[in-house]
C-alpha positions in Angstrom: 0.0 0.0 0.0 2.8 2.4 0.9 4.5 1.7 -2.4 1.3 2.3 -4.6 0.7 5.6 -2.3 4.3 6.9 -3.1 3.7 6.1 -7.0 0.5 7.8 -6.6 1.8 10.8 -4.9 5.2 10.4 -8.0 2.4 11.0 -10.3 0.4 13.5 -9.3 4.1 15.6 -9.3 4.5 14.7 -12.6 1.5 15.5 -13.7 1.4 18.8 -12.1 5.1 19.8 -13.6 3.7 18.5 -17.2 0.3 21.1 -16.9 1.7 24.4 -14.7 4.9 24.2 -17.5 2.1 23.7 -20.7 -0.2 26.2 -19.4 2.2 28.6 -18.8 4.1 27.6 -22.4 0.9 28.1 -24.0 0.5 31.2 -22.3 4.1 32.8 -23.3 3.1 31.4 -26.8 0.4 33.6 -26.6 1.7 36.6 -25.1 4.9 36.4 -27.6 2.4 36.3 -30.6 0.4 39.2 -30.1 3.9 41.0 -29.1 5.2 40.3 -32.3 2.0 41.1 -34.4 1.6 44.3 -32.3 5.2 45.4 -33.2 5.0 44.5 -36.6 1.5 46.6 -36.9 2.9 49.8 -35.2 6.2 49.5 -37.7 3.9 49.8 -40.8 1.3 51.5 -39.4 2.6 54.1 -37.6 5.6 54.0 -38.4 6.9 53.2 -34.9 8.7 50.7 -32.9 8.0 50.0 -29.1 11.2 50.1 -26.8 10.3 46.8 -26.6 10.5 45.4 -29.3 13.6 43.0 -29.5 13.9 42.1 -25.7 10.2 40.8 -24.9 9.7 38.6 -27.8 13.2 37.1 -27.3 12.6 36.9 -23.5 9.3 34.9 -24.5 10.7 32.9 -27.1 13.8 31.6 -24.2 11.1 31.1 -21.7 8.8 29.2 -24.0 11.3 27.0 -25.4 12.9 25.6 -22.1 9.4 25.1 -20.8 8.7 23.3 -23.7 12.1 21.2 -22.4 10.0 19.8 -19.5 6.9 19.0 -21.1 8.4 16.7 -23.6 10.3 15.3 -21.0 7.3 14.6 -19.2 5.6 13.6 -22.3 8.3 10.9 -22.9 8.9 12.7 -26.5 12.0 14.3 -25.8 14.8 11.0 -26.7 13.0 8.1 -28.1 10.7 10.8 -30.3 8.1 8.0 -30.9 10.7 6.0 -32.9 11.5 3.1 -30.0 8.3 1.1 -30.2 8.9 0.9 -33.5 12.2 -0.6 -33.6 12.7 -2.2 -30.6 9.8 -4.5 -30.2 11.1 -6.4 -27.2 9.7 -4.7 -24.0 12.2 -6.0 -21.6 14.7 -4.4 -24.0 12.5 -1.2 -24.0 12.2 -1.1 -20.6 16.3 -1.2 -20.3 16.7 1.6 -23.2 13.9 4.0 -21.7 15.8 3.6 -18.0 19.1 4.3 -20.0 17.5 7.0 -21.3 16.1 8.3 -18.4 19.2 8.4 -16.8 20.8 10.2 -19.4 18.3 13.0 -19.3 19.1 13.5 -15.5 22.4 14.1 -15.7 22.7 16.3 -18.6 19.5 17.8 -17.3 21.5 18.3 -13.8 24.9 19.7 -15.1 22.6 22.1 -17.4 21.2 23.4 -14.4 23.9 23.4 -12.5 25.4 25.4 -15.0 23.1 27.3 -15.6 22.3 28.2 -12.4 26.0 29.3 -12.3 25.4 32.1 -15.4 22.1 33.1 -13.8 23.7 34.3 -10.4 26.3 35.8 -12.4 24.0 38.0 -14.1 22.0 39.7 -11.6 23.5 42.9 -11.5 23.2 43.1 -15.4 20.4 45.2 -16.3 18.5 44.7 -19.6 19.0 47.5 -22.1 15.1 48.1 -23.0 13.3 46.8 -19.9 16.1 48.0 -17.2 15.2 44.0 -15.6 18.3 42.0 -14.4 19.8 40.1 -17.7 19.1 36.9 -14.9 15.8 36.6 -15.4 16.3 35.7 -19.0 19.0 33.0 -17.7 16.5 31.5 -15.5 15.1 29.9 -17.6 17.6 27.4 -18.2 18.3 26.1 -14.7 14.9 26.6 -13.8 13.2 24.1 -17.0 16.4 21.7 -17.0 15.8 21.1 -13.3 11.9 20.5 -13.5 13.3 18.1 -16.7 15.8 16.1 -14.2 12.7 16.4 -11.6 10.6 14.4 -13.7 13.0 12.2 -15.5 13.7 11.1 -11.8 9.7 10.6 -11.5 9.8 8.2 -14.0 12.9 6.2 -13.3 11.2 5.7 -10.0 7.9 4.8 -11.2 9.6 1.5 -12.9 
């Protein structure tokens, strides 16, 4: 019982990583679409360019792609893309390979927070040129999204 509750509790993690990083993906995805369109309509229209114009969209274009690091980790698309089902039709062997695989994705997941952790600190003081925000807070995003990756990596080599 105290196994099943742990995977149970493993799970409801996962699943809670996978949904807060899509929604707020989906969100940035959003928010850097109408961004762009709104630029590009006051640079024809009016003639103008927000202040803004290069450091949000690429802000929300870092964000969204590392997020998009842990959902297809959590999705299981991120290695095997599909593609192992298909070739390895032994599921012992598969079983083996996605573990493998698994364990790959924490540590490179951990170093690449780790590391990036160790830019991010570094970079505090920096201030954006448009926005005036710390230069950090675009480095976040990197160990923030690798370490929700090796988070749920983890999940799922415990699960087995």
């Amino acid at each position: 019982m105290a196994q099943s509750d742990s995977s149970g509790r493993l799970s409801r993690l996962e699943e809670f990583i996978k949904q807060v990083t899509l929604v707020t993906g989906s969100i940035g995805v959003a928010v850097f679409s109408a961004a762009v369109i709104y630029t590009v309509a006051l640079r024809f229209l009016l003639n103008r360019t927000p202040y803004w114009a290069e450091e949000v969209p690429r802000l929300l274009l870092i964000w969204v792609t590392f997020l998009g690091i842990a959902v297809s980790t959590a999705c299981r698309s991120h290695l095997t893309a599909g593609v192992m089902p298909l070739i390895v039709r032994n599921e012992r062997a598969r079983t083996v390979l996605s573990a493998v695989a698994d364990l790959c994705t924490i540590g490179f997941m951990a170093i690449v927070a780790w590391t990036g952790w160790d830019l991010t600190s570094r970079t505090w003081s920096s201030l954006s040129t448009a926005l005036q925000i710390p230069v950090a807070w675009t480095y976040l995003a990197l160990p923030l999204c690798a370490a929700l990756s090796c988070i749920v990596a983890l999940i799922a080599l415990l699960k087995r």
